[in-house]
RODRENKOL-928718 format. One line per 2 residues: number of its first residue (from 1); their letters; for each residue x, y, z of N, C-alpha, C. Coordinates in steps of 0.001 Angstrom, whole numbers. Layout:
! RODRENKOL-928718
NUM> A> X:Y:Z:X:Y:Z:X:Y:Z ~ ...
//
This chain:
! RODRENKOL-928718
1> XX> -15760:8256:-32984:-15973:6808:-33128:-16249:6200:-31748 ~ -17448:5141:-31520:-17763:4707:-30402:-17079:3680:-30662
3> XX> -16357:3286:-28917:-15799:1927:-28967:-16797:1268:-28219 ~ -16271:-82:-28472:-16950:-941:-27744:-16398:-1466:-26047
5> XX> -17330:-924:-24976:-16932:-1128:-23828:-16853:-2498:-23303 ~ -15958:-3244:-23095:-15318:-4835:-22387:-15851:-4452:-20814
7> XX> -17112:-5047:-20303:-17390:-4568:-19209:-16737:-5711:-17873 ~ -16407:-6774:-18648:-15257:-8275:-17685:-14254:-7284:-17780
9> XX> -13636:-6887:-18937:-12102:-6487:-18836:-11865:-5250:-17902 ~ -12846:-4225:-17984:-13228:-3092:-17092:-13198:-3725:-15174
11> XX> -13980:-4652:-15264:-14227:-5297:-13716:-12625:-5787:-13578 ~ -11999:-6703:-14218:-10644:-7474:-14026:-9635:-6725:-13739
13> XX> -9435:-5545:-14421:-8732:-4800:-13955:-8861:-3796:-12604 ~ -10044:-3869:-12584:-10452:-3068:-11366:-9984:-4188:-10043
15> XX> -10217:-5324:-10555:-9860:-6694:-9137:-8365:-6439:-9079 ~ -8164:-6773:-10469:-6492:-6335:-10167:-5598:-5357:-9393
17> XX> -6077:-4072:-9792:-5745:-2755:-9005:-5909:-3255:-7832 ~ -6991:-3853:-7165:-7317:-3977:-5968:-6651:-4896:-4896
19> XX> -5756:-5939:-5619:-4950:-6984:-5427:-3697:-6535:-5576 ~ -3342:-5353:-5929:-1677:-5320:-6062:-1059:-4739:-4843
21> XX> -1573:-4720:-3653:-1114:-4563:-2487:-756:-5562:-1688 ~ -1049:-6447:-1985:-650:-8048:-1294:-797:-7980:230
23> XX> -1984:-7137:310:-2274:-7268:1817:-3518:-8472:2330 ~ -4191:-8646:791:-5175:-10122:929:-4404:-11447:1241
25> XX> -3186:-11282:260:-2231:-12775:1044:-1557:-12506:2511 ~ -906:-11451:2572:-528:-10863:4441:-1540:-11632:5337
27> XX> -2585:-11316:5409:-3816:-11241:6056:-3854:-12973:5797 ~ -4335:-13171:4849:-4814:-14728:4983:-3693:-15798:5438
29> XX> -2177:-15183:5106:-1069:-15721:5677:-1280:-16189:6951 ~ -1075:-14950:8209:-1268:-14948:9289:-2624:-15355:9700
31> XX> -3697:-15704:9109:-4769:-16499:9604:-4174:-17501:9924 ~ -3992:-18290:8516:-3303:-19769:8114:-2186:-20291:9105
33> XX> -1413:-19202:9498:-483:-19754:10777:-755:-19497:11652 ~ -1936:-19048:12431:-2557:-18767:13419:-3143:-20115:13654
35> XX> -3452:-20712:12870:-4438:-21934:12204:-3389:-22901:13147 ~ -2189:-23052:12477:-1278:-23615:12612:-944:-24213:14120
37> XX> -1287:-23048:15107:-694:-22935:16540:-1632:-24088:17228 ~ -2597:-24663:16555:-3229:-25697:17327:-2313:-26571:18009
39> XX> -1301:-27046:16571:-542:-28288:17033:408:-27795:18479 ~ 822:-26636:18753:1480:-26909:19986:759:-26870:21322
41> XX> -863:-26919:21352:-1812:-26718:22214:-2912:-26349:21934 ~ -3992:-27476:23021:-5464:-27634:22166:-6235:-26492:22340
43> XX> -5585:-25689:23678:-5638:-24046:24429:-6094:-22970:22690 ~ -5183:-23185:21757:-5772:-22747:20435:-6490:-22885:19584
45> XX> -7261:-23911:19811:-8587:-24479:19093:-9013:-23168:18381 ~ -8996:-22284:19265:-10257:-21048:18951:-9624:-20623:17614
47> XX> -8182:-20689:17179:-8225:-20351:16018:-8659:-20558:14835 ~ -9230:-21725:14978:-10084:-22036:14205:-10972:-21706:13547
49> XX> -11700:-21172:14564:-12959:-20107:14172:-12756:-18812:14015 ~ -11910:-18250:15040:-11336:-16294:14901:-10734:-16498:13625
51> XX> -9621:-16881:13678:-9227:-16862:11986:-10277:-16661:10732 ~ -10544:-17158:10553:-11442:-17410:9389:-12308:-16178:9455
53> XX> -13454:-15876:10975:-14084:-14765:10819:-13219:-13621:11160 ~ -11952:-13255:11377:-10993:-11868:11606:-10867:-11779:10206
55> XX> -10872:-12324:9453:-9887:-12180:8369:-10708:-10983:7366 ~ -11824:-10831:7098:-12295:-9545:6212:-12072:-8206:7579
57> XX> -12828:-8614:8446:-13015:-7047:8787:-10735:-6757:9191 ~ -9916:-7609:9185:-8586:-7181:9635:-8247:-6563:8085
59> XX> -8368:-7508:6956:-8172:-6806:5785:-8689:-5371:5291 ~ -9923:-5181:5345:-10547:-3941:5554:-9981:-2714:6484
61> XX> -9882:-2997:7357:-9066:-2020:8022:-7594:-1594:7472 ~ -6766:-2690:6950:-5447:-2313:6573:-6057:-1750:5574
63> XX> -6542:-2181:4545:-6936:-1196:3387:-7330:467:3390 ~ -8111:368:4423:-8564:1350:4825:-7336:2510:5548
65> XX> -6445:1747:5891:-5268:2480:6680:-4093:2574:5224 ~ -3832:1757:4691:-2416:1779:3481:-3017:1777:2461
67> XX> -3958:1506:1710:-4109:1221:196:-5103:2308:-98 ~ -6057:2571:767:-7002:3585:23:-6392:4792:-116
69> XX> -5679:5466:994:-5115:6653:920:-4176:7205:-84 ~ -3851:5604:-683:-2664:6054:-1477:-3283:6110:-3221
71> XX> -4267:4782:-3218:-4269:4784:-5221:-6066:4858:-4852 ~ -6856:5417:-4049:-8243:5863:-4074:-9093:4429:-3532
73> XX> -10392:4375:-3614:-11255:3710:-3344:-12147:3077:-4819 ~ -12132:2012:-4933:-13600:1691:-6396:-13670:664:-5660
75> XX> -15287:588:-5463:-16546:-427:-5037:-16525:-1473:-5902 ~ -16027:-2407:-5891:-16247:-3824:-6798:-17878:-4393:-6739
77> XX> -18007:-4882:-7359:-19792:-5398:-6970:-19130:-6675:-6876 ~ -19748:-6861:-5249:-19329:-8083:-4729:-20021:-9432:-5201
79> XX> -19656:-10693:-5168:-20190:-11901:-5900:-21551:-11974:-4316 ~ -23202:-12504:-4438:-23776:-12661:-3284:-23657:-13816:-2413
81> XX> -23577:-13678:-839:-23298:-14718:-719:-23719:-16142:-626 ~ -25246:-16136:-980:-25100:-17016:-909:-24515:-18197:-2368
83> XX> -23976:-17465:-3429:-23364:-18143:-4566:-22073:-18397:-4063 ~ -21220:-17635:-3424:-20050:-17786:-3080:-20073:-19220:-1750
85> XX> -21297:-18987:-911:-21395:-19978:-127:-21831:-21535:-707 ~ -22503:-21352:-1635:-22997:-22057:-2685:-22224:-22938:-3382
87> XX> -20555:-22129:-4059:-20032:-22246:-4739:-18979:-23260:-3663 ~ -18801:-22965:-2542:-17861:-23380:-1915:-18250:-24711:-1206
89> XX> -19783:-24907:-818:-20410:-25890:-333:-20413:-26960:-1714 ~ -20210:-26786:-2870:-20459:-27780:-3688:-19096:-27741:-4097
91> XX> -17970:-27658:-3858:-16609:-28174:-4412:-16509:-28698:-2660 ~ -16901:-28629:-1805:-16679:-29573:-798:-17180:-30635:-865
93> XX> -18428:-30536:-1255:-19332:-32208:-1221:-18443:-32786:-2697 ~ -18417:-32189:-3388:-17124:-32979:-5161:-16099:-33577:-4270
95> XX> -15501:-32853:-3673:-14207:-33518:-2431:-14254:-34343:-1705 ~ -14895:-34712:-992:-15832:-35460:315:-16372:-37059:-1081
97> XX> -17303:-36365:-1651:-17166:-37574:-2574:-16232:-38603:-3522 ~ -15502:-37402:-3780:-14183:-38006:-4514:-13378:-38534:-3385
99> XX> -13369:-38274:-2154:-12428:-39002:-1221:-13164:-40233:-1105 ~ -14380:-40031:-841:-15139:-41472:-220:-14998:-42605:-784
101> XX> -14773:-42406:-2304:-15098:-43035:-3156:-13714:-43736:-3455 ~ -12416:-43150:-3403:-11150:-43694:-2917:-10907:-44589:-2266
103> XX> -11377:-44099:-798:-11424:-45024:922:-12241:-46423:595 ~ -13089:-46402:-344:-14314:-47576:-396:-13488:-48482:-1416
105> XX> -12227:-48257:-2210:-11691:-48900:-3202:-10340:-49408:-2984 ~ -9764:-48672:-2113:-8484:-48471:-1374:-8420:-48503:7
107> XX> -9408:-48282:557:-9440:-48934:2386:-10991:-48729:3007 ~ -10891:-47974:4018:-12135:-48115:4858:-12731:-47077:5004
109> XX> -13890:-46621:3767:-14812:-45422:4181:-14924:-44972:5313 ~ -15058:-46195:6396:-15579:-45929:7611:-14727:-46044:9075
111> XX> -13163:-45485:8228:-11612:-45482:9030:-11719:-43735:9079 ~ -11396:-43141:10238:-11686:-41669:10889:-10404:-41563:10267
113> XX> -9497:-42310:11005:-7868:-41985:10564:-7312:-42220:9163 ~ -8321:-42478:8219:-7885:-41755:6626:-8645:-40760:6574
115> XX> -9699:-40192:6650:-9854:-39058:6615:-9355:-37871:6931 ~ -8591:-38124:8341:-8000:-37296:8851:-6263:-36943:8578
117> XX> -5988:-38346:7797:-4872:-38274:6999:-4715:-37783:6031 ~ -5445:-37692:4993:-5981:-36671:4005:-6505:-35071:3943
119> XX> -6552:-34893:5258:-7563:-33827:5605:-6426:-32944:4617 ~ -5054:-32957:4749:-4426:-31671:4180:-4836:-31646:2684
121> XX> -4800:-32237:1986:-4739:-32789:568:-6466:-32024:391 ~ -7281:-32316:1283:-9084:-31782:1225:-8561:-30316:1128
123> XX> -8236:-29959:2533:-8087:-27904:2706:-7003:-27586:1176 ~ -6111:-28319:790:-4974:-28063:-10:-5917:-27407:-1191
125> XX> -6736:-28628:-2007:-7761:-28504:-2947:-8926:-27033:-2997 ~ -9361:-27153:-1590:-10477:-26451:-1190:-9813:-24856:-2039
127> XX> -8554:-24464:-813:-8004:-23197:-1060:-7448:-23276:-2598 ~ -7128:-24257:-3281:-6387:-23762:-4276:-8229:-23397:-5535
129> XX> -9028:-24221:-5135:-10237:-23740:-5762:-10050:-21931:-5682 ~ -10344:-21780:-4661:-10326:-20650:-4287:-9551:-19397:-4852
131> XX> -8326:-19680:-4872:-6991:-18713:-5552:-7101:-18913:-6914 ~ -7856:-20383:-7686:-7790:-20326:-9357:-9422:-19672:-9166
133> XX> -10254:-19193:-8695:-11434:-18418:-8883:-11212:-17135:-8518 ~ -10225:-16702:-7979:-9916:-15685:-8006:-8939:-15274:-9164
135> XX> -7591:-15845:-9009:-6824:-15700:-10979:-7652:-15298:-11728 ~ -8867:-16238:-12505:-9451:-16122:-13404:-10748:-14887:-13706
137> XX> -10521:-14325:-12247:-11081:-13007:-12506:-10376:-11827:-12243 ~ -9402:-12239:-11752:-8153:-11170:-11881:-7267:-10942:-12947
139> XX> -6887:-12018:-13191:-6056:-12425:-14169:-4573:-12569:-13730 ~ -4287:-12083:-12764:-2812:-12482:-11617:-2647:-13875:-11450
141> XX> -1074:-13796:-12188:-618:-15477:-12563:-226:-15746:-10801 ~ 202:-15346:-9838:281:-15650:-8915:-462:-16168:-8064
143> XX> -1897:-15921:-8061:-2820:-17144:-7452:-2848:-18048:-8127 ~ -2391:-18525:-8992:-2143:-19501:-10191:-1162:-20286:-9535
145> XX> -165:-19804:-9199:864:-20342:-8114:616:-20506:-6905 ~ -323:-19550:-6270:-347:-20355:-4966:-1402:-21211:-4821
147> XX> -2648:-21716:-6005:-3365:-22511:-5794:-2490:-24082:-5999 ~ -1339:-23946:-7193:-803:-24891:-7275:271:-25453:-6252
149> XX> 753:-24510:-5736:1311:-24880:-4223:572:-25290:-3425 ~ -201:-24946:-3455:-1731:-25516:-2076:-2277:-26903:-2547
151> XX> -2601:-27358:-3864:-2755:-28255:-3981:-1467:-29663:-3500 ~ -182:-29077:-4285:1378:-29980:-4010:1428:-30320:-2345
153> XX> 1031:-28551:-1605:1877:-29424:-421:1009:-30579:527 ~ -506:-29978:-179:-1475:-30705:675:-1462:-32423:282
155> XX> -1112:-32682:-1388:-924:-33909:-1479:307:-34647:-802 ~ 1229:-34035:-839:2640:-34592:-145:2517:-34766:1481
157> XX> 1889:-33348:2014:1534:-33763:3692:489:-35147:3659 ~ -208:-35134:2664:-1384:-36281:3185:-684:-37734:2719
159> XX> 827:-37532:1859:1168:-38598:1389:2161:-39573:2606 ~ 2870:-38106:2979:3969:-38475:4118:3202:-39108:5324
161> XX> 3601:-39804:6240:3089:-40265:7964:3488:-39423:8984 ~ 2601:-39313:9456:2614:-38236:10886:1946:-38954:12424
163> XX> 3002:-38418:13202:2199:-39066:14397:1880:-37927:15333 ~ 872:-37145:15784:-823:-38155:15262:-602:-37446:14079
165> XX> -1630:-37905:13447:-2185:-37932:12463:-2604:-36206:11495 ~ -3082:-35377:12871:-3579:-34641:11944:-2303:-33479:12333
167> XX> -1104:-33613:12092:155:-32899:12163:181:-32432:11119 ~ 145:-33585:10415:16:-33026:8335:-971:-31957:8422
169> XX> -2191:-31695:9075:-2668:-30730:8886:-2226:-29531:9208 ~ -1411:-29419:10389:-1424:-28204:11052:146:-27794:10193
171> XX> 745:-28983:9382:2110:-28346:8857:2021:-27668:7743 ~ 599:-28107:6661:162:-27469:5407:-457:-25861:6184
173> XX> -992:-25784:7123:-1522:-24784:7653:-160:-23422:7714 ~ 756:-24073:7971:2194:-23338:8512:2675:-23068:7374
175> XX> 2522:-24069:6417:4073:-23854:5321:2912:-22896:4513 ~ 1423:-22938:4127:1340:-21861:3361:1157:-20347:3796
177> XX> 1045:-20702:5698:879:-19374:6033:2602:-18723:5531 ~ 2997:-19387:5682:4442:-18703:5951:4737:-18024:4305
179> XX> 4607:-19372:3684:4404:-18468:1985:3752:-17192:1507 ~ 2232:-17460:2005:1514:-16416:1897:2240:-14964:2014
181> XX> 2541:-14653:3874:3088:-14170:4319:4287:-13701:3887 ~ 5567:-14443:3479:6581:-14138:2377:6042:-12831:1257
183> XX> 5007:-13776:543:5060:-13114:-809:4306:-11693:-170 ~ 3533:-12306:902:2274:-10648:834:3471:-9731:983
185> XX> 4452:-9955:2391:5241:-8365:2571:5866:-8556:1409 ~ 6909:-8857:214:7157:-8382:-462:6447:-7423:-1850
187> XX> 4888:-8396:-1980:4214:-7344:-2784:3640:-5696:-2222 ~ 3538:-6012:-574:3419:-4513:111:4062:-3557:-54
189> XX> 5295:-4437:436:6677:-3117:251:7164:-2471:-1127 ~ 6901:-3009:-1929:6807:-3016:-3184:5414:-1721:-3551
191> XX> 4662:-2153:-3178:3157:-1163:-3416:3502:13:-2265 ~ 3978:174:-1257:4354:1468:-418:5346:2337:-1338
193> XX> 6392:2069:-1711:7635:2489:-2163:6901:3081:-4088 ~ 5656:2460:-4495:5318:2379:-6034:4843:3797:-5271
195> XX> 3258:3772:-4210:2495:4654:-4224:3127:5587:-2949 ~ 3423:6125:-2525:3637:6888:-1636:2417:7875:-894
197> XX> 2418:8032:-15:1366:8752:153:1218:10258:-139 ~ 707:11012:-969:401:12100:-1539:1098:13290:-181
199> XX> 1580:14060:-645:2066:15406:413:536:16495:609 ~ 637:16548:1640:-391:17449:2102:-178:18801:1244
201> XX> -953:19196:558:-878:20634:549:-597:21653:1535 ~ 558:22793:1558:94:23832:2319:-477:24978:1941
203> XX> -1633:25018:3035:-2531:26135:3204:-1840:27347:2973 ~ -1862:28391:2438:-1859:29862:2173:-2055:30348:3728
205> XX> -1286:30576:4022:-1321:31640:5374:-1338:33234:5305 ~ -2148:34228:5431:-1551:35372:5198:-1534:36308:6333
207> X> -511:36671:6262:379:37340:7497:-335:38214:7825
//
């Protein structure tokens, strides 16, 4: 009897497998609080930019060092980028508009310092886009949670007052690196201790 092949359910699980090392939240953790280090000096600006571009080729490598060795390698067919760039450039301009459109009803479109008061509540949104587009092709209720954390803390930093201003940013930057970070080492240690790394065979020696 031929079944019928689920070629989403085939891919989802394959994302999944690929996600149960919690070295994608590790990794994006320590971006995110790298992010963070602005506020104690402008000397860190640069994290700004290293972050964001370290973050595949550092993941790749850990993979390449802990996860492949242990449960194998499968090639996902990656989304192209420019849809993913695509995808991400048009939930920014939805954001940007939906803020503007606030500021023009509720204060001054053309006030720097609401924008920048909000900024957490913008990145909060942005990333939690991000973690529910990933869920929904994983199917892992936990980006489910951390998109909804990302959204909470970014509204509450942009709700609270900060002096200056963009503190709220650099504290949403901290509190989810630190989460991230939390959950990644516990799903690691968890995935080391599941997979172990295979015992070498010994070779036949003959005397």
């Amino acid at each position: 009897m031929v079944k019928d092949v689920n070629l989403k359910e085939i891919e989802r699980r394959a994302l999944r497998g690929s996600q149960q090392d919690g070295l994608m939240e590790l990794v994006m953790g320590v971006c995110l609080a790298a992010m963070s280090s602005r506020a104690l000096s402008p000397v860190f600006i640069g994290t700004f930019v290293l972050a964001p571009l370290l973050f595949r080729p550092v993941l790749m490598a850990m993979r390449k060092r802990f996860t492949y060795p242990r449960i194998g390698y499968v090639k996902l067919v990656e989304e192209k980028p420019k849809e993913v760039v695509g995808g991400i450039a048009t939930l920014m301009l939805i954001l940007i508009a939906a803020m503007a459109v606030g500021f023009v009803i509720f204060g001054d479109v053309r006030n720097f310092a609401l924008w920048l008061k909000w900024s957490p509540a913008f990145v909060g949104v942005l990333l939690a886009g991000m973690f529910s587009s990933i869920a929904a092709k994983s199917g892992l209720i936990r980006h489910y949670a951390f998109a909804l954390a990302s959204v909470i803390s970014g509204l509450v930093l942009s709700i609270l007052r900060f002096k200056p201003l963009e503190t709220g940013l650099f504290i949403y930057f901290l509190v989810m690196g630190v989460l991230l970070i939390l959950c990644g080492l516990v799903i690691f240690i968890r995935f080391l201790r599941r997979h172990p790394l295979p015992a070498e065979e010994e070779s036949d020696v003959n005397a």
